[in-house]
C-alpha positions in Angstrom: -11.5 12.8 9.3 -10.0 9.3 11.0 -6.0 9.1 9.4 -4.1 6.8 11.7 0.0 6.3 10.7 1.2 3.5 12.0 4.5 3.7 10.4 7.8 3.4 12.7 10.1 5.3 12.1 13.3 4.4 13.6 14.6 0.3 14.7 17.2 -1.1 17.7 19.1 -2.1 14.9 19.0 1.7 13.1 19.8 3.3 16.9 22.7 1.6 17.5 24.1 1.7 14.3 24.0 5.9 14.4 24.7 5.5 18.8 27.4 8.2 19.5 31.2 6.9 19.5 29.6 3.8 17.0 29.8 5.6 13.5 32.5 5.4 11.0 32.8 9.6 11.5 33.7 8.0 15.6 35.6 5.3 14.6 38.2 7.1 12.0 38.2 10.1 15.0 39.7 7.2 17.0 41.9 5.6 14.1 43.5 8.9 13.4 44.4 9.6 16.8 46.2 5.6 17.2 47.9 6.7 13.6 49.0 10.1 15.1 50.5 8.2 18.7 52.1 5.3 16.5 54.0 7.8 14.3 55.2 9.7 16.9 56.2 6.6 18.9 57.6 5.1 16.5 61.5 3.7 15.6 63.2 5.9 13.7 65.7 3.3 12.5 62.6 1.4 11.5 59.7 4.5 10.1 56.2 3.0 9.5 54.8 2.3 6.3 52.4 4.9 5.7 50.8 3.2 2.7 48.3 1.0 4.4 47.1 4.1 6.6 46.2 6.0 3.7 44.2 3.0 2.0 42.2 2.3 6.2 41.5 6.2 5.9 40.0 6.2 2.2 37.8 3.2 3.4 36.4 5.1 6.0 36.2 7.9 4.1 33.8 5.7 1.8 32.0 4.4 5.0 31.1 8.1 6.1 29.7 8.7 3.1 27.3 5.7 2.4 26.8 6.5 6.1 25.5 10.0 4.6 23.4 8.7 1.8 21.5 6.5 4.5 20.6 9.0 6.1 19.0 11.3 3.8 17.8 8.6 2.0 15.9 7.9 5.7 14.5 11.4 5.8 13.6 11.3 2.1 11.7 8.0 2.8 9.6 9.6 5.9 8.7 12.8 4.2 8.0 10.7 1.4 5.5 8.9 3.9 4.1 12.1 5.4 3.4 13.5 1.9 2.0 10.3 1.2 -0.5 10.1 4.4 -1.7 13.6 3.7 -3.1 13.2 1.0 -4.5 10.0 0.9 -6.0 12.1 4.2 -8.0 13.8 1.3 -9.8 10.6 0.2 -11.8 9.7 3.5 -15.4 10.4 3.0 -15.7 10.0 -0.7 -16.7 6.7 -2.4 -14.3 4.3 -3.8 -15.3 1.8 -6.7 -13.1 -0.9 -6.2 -13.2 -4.6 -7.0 -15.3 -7.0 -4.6 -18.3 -9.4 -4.8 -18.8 -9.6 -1.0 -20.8 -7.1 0.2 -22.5 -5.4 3.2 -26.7 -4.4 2.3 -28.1 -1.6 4.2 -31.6 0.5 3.3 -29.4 2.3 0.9 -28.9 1.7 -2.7 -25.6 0.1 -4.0 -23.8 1.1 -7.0 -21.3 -1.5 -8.4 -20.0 -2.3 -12.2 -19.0 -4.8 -14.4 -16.2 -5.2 -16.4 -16.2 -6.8 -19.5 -13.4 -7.9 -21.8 -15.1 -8.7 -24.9 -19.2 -7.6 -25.9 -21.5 -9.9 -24.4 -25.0 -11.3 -25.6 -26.9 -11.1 -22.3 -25.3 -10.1 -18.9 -26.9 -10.7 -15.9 -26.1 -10.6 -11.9 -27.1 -13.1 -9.5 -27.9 -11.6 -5.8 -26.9 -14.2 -3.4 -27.0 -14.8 0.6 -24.7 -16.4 3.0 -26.1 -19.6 2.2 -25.5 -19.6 -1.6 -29.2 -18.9 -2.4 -29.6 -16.8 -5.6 -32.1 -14.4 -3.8 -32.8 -11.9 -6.8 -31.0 -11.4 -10.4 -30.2 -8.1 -12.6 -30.7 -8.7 -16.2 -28.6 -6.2 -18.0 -29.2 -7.8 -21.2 -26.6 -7.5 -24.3 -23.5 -5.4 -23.5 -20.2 -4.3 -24.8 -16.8 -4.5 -23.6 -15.8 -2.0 -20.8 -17.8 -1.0 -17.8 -21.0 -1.7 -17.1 -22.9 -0.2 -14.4 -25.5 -1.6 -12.2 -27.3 -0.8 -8.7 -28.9 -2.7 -6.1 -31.8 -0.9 -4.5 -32.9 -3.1 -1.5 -36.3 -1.4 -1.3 -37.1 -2.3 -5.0 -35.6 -5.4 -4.8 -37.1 -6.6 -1.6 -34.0 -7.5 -0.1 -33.1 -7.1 3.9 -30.7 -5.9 5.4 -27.6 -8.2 5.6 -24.5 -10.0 4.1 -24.3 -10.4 -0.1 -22.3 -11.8 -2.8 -22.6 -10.7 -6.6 -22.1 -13.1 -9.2 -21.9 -11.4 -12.5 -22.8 -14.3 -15.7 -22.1 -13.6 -19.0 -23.5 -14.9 -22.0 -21.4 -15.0 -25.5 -23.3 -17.4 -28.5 -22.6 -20.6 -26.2 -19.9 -19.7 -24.1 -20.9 -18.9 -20.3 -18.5 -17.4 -18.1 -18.1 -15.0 -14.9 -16.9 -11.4 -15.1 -15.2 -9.2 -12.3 -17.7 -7.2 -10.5 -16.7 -3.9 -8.3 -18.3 -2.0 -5.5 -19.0 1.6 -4.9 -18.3 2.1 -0.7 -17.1 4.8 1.6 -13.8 5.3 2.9 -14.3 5.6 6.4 -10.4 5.8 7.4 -6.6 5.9 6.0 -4.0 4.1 7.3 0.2 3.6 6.6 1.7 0.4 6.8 5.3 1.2 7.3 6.7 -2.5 6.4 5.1 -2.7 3.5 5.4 1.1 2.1 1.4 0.6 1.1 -1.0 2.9 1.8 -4.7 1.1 3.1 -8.4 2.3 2.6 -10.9 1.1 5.0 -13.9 0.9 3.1 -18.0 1.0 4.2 -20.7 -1.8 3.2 -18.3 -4.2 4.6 -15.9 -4.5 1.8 -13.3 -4.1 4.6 -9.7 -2.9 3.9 -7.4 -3.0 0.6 -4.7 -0.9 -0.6 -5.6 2.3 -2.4 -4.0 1.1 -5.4 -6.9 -1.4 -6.2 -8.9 1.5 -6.1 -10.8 2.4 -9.8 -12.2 5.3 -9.2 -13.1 7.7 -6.6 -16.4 10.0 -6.5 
């Protein structure tokens, strides 16, 4: 099992910010004590104003505390991301169908499926190469809206191992279109990028990497 986090979990900017002697906790530590040596100091013909201490130590008081939240909203954030890693950890080694045309031919069959808004009079799916060659086509024939599954068998089909794209053509009384077409692969590794808060699947057959919430289904 391949799980690489790449997440990070602290900044500069986060290690200064909670530096010792930098925090408001610090800072109204060293505002009490100038309050306490000014009052003592001060003219007794003349007494401070102790209204606008009060109103500096309420503000800090407010600063410590969003200072708090932070914080456990931090650690909520990386156990949230832990959590989150283990078990998308449980998803490596099973197959994923997600959306793709581009694909990756071994001597294995490849299951894919096509989705379909609206019933269709004839479906078919167009096999083609690097080049834009159709090399081979699936005829699926009349279908109705949903899923509609297909596989490529490279053996039956005669088809080499090497780079593909599906094309999936619809047929509708004399409307033509193209309809999304997804890919069954393996995830082969998990991966947690931090910045983003998404959580990637590396996939087999060459349908490379995509977040795991384009994922349709897992088997």
């Amino acid at each position: 099992m391949n799980v690489t986090d790449i997440s990070s979990k602290s900044s500069n900017a986060g290690d200064i910010q909670t530096s010792p002697g930098n925090d408001a906790a610090s800072i109204k530590n060293e505002f009490m004590t100038l309050m306490i040596a000014q009052i003592q100091n001060q003219d007794p013909t003349n007494p401070i104003d102790g209204t606008e201490y009060v109103s500096q130590l309420a503000q800090f008081s407010q600063v410590e505390s969003l200072e708090h939240m932070r914080t456990n909203q931090s650690t909520q954030m990386v156990m949230m991301e832990n959590l989150g890693i283990v078990q998308s950890a449980q998803l490596v080694g099973k197959n994923a169908m997600v959306p793709a045309a581009d694909f990756t031919l071994d001597e294995q069959a490849l299951d894919g499926k096509v989705y379909l808004e609206d019933s269709v009079e004839n479906l078919s799916i167009d096999i083609v190469d690097h080049s834009g060659d159709v090399l081979k086509t699936i005829e699926l024939g009349p279908q109705e809206a949903g899923d509609t599954a297909f596989s490529i068998d490279p053996t039956a089909l005669d088809l080499p191992p090497g780079e593909y794209s599906l094309v999936a053509n619809t047929t509708a009384g004399e409307v033509t279109a193209t309809a999304d077409t997804f890919i069954k692969a393996e995830i082969e590794k998990i991966h947690f990028i931090s910045a983003s808060g998404m959580m990637m699947a590396e996939l087999g057959n060459g349908l490379g990497t995509i977040s795991v919430l384009e994922i349709s289904e897992v088997s």
